[in-house]
py3Dmol code that shows the C-alpha trace and the ligand (Angstrom):
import py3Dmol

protein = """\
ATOM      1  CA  UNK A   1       9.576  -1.071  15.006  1.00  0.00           C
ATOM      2  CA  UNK A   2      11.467   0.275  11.991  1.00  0.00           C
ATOM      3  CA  UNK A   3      12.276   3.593  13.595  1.00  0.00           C
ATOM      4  CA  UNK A   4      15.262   3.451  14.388  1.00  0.00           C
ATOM      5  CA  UNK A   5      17.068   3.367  10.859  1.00  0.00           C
ATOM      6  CA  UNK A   6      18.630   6.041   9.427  1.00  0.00           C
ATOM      7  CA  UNK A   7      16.546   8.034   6.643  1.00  0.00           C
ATOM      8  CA  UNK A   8      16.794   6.576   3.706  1.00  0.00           C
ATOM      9  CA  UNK A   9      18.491   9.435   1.308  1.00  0.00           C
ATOM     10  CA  UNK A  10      18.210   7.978  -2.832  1.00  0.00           C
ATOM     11  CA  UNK A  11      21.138   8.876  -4.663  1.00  0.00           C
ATOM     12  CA  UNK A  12      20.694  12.087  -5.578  1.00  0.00           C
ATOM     13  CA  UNK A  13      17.229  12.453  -5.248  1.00  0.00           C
ATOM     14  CA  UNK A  14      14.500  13.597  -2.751  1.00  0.00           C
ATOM     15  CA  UNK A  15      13.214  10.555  -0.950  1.00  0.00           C
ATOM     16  CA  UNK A  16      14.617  10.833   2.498  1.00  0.00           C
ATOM     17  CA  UNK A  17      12.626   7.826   4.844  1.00  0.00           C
ATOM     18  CA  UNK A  18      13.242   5.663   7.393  1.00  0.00           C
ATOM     19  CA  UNK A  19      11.044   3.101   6.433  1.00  0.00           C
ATOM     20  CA  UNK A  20      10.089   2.204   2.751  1.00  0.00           C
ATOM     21  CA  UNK A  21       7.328  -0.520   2.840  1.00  0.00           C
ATOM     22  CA  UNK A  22       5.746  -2.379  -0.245  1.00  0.00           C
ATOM     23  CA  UNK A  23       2.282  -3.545   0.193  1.00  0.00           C
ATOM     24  CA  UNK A  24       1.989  -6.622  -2.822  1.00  0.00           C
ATOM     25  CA  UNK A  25      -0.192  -9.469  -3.769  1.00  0.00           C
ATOM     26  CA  UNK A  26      -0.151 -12.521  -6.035  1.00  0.00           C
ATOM     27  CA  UNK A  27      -3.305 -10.952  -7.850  1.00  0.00           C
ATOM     28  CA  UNK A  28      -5.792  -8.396  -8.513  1.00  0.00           C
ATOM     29  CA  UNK A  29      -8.944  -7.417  -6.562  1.00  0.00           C
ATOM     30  CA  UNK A  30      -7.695  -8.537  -2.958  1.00  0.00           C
ATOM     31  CA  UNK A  31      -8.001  -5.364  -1.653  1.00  0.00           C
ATOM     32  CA  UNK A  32      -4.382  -4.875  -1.917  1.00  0.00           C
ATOM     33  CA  UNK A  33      -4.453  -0.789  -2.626  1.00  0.00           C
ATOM     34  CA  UNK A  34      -6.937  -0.481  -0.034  1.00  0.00           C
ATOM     35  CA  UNK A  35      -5.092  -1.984   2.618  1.00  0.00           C
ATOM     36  CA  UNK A  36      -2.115   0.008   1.499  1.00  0.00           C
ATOM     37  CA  UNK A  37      -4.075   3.151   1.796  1.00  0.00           C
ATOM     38  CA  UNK A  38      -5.384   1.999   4.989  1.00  0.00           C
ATOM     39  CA  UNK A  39      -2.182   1.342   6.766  1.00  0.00           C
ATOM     40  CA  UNK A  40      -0.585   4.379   5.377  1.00  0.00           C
ATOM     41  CA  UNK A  41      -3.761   6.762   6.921  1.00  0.00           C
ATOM     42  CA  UNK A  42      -3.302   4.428   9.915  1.00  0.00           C
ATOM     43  CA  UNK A  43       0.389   4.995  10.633  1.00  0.00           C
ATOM     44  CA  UNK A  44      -0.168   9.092   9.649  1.00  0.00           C
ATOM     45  CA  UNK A  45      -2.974   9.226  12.536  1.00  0.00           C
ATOM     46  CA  UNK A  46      -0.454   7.001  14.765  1.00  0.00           C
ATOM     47  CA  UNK A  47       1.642  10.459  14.217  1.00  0.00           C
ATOM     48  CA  UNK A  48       3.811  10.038  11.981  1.00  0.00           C
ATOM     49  CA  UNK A  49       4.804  11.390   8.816  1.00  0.00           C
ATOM     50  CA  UNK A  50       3.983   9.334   5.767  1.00  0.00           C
ATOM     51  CA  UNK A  51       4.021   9.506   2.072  1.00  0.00           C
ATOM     52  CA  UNK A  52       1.996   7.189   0.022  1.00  0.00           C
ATOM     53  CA  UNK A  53       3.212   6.249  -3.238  1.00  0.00           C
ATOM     54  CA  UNK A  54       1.319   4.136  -6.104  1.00  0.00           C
ATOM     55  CA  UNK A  55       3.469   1.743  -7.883  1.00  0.00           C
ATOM     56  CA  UNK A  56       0.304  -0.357  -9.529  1.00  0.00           C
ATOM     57  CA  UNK A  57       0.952   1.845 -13.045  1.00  0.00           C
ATOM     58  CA  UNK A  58      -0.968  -0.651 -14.536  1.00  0.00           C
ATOM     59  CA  UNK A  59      -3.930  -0.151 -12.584  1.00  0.00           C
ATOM     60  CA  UNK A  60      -3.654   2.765 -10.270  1.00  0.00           C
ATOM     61  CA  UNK A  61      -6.467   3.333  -7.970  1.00  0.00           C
ATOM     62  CA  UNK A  62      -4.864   4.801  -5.041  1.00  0.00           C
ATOM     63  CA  UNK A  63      -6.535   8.547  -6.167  1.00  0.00           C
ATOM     64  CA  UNK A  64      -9.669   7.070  -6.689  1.00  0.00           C
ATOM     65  CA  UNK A  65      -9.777   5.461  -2.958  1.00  0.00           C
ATOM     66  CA  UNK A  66      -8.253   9.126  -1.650  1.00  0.00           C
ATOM     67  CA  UNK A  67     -10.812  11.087  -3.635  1.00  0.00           C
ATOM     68  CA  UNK A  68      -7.432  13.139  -4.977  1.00  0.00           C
ATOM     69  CA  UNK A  69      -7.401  14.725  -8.493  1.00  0.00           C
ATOM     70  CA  UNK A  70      -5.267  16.869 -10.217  1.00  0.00           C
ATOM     71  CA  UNK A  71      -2.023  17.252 -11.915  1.00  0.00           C
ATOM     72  CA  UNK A  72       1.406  16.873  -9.908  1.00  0.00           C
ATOM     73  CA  UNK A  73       3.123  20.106 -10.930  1.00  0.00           C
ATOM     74  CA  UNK A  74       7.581  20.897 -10.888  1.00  0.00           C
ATOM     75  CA  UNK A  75       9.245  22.364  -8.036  1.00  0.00           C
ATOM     76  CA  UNK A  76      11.533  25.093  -9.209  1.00  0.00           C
ATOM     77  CA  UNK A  77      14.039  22.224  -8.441  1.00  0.00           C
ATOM     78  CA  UNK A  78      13.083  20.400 -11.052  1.00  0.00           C
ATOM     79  CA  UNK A  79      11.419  18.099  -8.729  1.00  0.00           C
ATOM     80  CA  UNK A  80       7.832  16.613  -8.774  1.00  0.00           C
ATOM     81  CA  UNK A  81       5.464  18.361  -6.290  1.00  0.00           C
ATOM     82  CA  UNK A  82       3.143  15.496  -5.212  1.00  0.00           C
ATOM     83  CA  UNK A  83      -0.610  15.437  -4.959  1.00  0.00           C
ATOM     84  CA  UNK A  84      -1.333  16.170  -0.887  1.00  0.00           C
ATOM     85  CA  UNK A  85      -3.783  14.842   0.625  1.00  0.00           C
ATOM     86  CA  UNK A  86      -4.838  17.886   3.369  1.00  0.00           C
ATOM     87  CA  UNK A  87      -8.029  16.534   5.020  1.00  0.00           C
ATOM     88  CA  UNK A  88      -7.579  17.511   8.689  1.00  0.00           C
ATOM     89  CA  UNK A  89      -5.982  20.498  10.586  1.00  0.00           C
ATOM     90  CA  UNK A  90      -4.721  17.923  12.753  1.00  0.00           C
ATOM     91  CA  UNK A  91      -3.064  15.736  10.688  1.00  0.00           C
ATOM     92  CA  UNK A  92       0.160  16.505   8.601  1.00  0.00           C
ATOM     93  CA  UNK A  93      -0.582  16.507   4.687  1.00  0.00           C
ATOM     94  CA  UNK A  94       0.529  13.530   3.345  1.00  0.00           C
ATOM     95  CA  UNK A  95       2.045  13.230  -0.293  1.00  0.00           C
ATOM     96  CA  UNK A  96       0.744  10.985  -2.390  1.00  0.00           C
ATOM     97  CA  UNK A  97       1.905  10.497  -6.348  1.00  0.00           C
ATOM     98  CA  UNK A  98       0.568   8.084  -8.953  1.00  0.00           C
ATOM     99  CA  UNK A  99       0.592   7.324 -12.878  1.00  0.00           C
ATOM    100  CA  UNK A 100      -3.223   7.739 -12.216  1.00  0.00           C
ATOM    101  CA  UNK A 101      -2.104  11.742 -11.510  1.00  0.00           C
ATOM    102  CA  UNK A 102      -0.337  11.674 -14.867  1.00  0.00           C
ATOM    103  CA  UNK A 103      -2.041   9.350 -17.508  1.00  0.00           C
ATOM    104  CA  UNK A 104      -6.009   9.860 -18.579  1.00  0.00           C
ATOM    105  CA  UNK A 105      -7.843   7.453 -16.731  1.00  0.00           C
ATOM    106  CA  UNK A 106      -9.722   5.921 -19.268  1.00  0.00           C
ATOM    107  CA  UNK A 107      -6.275   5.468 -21.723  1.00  0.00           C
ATOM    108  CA  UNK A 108      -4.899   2.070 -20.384  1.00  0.00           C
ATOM    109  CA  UNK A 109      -1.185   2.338 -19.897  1.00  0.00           C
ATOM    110  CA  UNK A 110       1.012   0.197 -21.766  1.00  0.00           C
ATOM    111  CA  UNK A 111       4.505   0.106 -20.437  1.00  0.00           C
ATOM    112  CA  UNK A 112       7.333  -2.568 -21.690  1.00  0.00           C
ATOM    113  CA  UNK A 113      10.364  -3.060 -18.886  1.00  0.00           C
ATOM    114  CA  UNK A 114      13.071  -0.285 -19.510  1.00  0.00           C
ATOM    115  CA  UNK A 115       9.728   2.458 -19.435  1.00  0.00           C
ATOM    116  CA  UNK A 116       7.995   1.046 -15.634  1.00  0.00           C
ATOM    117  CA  UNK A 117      11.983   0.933 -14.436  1.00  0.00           C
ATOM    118  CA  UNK A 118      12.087   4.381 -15.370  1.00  0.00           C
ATOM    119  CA  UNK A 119       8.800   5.373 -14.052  1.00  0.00           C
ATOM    120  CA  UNK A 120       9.474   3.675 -10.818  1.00  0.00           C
ATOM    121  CA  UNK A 121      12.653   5.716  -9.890  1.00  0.00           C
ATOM    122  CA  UNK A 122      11.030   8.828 -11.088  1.00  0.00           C
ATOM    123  CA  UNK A 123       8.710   8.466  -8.912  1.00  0.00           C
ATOM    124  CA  UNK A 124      10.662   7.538  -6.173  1.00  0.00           C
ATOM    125  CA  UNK A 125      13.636   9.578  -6.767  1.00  0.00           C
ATOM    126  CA  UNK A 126      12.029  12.844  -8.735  1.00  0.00           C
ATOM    127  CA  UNK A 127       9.228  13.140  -5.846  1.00  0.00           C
ATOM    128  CA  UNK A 128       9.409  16.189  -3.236  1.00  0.00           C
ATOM    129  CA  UNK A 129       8.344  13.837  -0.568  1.00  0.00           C
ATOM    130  CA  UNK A 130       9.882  15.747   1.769  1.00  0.00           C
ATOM    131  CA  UNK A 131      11.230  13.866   5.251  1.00  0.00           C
ATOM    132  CA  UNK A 132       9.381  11.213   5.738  1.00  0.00           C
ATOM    133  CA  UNK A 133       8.965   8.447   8.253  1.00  0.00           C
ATOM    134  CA  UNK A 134       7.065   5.910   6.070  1.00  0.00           C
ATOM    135  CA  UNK A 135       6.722   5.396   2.268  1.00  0.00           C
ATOM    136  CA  UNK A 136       4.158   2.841   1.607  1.00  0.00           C
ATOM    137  CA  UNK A 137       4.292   1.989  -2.203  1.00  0.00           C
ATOM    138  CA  UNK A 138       1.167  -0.115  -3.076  1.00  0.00           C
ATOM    139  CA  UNK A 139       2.947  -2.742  -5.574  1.00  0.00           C
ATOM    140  CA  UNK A 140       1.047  -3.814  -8.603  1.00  0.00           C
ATOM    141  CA  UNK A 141       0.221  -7.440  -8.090  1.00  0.00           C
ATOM    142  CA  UNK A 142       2.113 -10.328  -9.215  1.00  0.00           C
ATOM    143  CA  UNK A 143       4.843  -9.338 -11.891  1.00  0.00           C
ATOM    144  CA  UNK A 144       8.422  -9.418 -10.128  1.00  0.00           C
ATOM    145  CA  UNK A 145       9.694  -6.634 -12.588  1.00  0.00           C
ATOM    146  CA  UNK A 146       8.307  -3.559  -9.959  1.00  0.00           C
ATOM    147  CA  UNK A 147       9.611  -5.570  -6.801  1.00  0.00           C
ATOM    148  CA  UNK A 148      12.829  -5.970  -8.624  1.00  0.00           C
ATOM    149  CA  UNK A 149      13.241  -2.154  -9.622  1.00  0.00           C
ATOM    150  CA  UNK A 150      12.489  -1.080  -5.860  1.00  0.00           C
ATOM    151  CA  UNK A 151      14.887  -3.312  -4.460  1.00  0.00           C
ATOM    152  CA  UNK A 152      17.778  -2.027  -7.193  1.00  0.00           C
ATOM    153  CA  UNK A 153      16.776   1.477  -6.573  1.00  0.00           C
ATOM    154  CA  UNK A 154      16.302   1.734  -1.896  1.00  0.00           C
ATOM    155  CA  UNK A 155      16.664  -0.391   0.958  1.00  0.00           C
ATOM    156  CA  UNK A 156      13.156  -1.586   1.837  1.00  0.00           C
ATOM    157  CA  UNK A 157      12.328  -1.954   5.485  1.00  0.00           C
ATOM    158  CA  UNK A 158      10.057  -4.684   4.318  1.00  0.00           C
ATOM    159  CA  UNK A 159       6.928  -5.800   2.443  1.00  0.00           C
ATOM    160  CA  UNK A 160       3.261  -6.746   3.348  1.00  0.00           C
ATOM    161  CA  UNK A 161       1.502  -9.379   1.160  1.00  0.00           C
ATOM    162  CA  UNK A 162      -2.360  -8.977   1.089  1.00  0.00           C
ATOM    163  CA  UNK A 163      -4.489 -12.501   0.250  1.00  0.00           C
ATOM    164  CA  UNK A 164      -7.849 -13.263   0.902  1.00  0.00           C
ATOM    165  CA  UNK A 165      -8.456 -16.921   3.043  1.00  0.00           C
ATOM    166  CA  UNK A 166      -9.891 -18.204  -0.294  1.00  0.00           C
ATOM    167  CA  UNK A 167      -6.881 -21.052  -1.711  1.00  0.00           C
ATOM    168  CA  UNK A 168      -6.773 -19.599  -5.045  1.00  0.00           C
ATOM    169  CA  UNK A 169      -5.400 -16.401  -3.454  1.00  0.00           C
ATOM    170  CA  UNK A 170      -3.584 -18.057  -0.712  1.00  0.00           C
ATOM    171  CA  UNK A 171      -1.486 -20.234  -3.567  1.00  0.00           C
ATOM    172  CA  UNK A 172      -1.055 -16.608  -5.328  1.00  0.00           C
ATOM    173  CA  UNK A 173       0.241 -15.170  -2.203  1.00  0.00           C
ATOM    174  CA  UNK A 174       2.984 -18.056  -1.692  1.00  0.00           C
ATOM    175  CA  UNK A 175       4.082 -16.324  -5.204  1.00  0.00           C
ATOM    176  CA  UNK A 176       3.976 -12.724  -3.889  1.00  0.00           C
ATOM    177  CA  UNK A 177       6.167 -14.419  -0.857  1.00  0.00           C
ATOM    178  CA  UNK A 178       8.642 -15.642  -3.057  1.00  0.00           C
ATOM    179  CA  UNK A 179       8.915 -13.004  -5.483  1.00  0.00           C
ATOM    180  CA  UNK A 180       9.665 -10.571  -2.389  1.00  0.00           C
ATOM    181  CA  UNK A 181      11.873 -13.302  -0.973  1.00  0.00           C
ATOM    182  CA  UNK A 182      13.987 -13.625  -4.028  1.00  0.00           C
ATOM    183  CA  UNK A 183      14.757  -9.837  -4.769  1.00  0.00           C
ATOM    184  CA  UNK A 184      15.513  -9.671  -0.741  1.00  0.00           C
ATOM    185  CA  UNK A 185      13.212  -7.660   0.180  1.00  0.00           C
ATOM    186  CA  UNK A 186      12.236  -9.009   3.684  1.00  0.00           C
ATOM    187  CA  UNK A 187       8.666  -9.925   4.674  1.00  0.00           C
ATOM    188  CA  UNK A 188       7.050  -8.203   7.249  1.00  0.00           C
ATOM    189  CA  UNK A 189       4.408 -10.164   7.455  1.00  0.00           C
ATOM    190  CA  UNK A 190       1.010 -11.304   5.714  1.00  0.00           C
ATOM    191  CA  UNK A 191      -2.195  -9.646   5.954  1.00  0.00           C
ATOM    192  CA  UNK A 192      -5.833 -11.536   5.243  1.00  0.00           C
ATOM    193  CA  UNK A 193      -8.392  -8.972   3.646  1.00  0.00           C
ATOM    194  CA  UNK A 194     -12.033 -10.032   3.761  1.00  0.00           C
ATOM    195  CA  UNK A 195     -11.785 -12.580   6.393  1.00  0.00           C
ATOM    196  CA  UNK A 196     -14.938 -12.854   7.236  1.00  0.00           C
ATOM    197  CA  UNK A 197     -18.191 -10.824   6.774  1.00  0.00           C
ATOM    198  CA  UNK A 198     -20.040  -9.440   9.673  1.00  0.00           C
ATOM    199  CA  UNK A 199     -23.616  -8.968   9.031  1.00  0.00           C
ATOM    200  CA  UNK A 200     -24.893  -5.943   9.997  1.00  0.00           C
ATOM    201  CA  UNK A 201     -28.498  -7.709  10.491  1.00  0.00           C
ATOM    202  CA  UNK A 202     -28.066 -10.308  12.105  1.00  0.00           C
ATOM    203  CA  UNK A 203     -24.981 -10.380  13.596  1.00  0.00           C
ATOM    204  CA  UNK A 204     -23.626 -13.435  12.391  1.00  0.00           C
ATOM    205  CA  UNK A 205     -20.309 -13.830  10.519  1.00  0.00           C
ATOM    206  CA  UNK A 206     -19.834 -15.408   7.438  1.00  0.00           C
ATOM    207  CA  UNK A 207     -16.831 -16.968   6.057  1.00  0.00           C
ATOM    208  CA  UNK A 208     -17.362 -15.704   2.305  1.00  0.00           C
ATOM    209  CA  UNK A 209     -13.665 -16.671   1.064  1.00  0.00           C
ATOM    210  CA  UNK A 210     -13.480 -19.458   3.584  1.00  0.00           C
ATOM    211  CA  UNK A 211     -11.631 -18.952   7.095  1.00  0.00           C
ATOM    212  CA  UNK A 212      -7.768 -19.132   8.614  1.00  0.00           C
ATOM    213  CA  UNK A 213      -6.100 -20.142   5.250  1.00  0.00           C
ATOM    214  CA  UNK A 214      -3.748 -17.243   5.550  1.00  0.00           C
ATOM    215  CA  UNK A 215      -2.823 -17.938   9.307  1.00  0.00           C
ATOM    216  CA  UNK A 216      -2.174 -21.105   8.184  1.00  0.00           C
ATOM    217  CA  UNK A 217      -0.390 -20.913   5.340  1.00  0.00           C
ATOM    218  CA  UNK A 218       1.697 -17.596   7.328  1.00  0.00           C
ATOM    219  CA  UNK A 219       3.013 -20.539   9.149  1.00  0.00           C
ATOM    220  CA  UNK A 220       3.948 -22.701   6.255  1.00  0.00           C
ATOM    221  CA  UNK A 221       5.824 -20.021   4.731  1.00  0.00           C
ATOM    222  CA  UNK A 222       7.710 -18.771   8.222  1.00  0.00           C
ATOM    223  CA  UNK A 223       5.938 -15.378   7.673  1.00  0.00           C
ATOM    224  CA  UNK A 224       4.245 -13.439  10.374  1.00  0.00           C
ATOM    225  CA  UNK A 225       1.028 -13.753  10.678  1.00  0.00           C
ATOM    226  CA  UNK A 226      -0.477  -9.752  10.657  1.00  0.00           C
ATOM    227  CA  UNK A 227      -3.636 -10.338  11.316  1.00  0.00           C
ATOM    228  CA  UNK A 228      -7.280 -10.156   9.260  1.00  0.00           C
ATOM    229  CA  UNK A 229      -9.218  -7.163   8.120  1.00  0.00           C
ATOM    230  CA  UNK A 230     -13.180  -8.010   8.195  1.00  0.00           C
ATOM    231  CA  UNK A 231     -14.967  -7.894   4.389  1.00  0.00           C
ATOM    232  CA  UNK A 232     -16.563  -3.968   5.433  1.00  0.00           C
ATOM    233  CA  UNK A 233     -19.009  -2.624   3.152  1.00  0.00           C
ATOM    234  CA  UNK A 234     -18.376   1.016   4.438  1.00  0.00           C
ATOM    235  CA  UNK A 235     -15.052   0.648   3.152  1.00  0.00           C
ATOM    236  CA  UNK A 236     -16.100  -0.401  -0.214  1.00  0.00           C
ATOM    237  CA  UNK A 237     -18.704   2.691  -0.419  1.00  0.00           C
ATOM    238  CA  UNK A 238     -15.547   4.929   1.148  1.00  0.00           C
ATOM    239  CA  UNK A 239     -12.916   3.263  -1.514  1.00  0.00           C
ATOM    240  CA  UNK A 240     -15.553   3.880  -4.378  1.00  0.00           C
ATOM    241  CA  UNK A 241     -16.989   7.624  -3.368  1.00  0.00           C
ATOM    242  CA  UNK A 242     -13.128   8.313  -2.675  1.00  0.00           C
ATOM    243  CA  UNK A 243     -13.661   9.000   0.894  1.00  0.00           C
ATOM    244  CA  UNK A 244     -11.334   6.203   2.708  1.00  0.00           C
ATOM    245  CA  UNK A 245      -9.127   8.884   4.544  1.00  0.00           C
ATOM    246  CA  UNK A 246     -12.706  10.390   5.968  1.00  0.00           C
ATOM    247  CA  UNK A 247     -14.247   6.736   6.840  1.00  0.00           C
ATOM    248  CA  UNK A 248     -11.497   5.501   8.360  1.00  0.00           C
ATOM    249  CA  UNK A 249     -11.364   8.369  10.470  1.00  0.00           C
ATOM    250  CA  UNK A 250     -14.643   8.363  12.139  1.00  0.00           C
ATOM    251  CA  UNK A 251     -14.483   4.474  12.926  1.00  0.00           C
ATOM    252  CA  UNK A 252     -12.892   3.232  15.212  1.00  0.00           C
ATOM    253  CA  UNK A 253     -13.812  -0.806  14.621  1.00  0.00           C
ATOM    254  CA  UNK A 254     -12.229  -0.298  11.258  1.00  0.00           C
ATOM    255  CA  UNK A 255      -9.452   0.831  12.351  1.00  0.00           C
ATOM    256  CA  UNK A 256      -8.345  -1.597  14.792  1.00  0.00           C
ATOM    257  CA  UNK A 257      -7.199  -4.268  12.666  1.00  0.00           C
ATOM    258  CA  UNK A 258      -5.469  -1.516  10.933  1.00  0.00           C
ATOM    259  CA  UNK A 259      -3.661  -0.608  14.115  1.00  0.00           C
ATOM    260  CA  UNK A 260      -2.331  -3.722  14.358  1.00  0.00           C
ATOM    261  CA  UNK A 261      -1.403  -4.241  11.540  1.00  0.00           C
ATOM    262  CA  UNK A 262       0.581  -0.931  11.842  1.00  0.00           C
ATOM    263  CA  UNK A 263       2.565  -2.352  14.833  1.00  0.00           C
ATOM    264  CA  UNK A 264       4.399  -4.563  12.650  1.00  0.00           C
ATOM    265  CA  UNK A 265       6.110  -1.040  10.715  1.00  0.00           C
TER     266      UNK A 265
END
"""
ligand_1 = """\
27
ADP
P -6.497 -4.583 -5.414
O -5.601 -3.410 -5.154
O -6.004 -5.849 -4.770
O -6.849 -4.783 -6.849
P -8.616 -2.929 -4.268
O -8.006 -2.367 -3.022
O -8.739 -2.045 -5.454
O -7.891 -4.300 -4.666
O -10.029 -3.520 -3.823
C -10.904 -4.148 -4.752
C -12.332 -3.831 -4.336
O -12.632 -4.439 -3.086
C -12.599 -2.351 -4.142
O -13.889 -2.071 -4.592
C -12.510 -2.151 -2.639
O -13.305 -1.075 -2.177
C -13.040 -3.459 -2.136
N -12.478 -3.850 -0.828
C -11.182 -4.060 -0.516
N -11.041 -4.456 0.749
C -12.293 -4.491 1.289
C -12.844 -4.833 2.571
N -12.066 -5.243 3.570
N -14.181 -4.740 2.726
C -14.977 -4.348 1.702
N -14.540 -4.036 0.494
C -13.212 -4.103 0.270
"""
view = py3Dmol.view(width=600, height=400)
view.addModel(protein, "pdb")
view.setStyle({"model": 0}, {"cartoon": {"style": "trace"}})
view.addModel(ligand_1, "xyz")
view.setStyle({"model": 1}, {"stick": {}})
view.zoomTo()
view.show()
């Protein structure tokens, strides 16, 4: 537990957290923004306050997961009033910002260095997260240049890298490892997405991407081990109708992993 730091206060800017977590992966389609999502609903139902914040500029799907729309507007402060997502009386709204909030989605975003650096902060620093107890920023995958910025710009509590058990993606993750590794920003722990495929006919699972890779190669690396999230095709209907917040929240298998996962925060 991560709890006990002191919030986080940027410079002279908004973000005040006691944890900021990067999820990242060696490479696209690993499920990476979903399991950022995930954890960040998770750790919001777990109670606490949470803010959710899409660093993949390249590719930004974290609205598109949250079914959230719309156009972050300025605070009289001059400050960026984040999309909420408000989908429960009983839960606190959590903010959420992305370049998918701010850029047409069918215009792909071309940013050189000096622009994403500038983004980045903005986004971090500009935000009216309000206090938080957990920023999750879902990293885009690969390119050290984001991972680099973040570390310049806060203290991370740590990173999660997502893989799948298949070796091309393990061998990308060892990247992810050492890109986090060599800005400092500590490792939290791995986290294998679509390990495994339960099917809901028969009953039998299926190894799709093969099986244990990332346990394995957790251990190779001398990074925790976080635990596997089962390939779940409710959550790829919720991710695509935009409804992961509401899935998520009505069951309870999914969640588990998720929980556990959360324990390592
Ligand atoms: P990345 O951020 O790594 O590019 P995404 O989170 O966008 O990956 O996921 C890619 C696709 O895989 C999406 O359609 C998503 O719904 C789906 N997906 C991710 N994780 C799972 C899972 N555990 N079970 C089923 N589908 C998943």
């Amino acid at each position: 537990k991560t709890h006990a730091r002191p919030a986080t206060r940027v410079g002279q800017t908004a973000l005040r957290a006691k944890s900021v977590i990067a999820v990242g992966s060696g490479k696209g389609g690993v499920g990476k923004s979903t399991v950022a999502a995930s954890i960040a609903l998770t750790l919001r139902r777990l109670g606490s306050r949470v803010g959710l914040m899409d660093a993949d500029v390249y590719g930004p799907s974290i609205p598109h997961l949250l079914g959230l729309s719309g156009r972050p507007g300025f605070s009289e402060s001059k400050r960026i009033d984040p999309i909420m997502l408000d989908d429960s009386p009983d839960l606190s709204p959590m903010p959420v910002m992305s370049m998918g909030f701010l850029v047409d989605p069918k215009e792909a975003v071309i940013w050189r260095g000096p622009m994403l650096h500038g983004s980045i902060n903005q986004f971090l620093g500009m935000t009216e997260w309000g206090e938080l107890d957990y920023l999750i920023i879902d990293m885009p995958p690969g390119t050290g240049d984001v991972a680099l910025t973040l570390s310049q710009a806060i203290p991370l509590a740590g990173s999660v890298v997502v893989c799948t058990p298949q070796e091309v993606a393990l061998l990308d993750a060892v990247k992810a490892i050492a890109m986090f590794r060599k800005v400092n920003i500590p490792i939290l722990g791995m986290v294998e997405n679509m390990s495994g495929f339960l099917c809901p006919d028969c009953g039998k699972t299926y190894d799709i991407f093969g099986a244990g890779g990332a346990r394995e190669k957790a251990e190779e690396m001398d990074v925790p081990f976080l635990g596997g999230l089962p390939l779940d095709i409710k959550l790829r209907v919720a991710g695509d109708e935009g409804r992961l917040a509401a899935v998520l929240a009505d069951d309870e298998a999914a969640r588990a992993p998720l929980e556990r996962v959360s324990q390592a925060m």
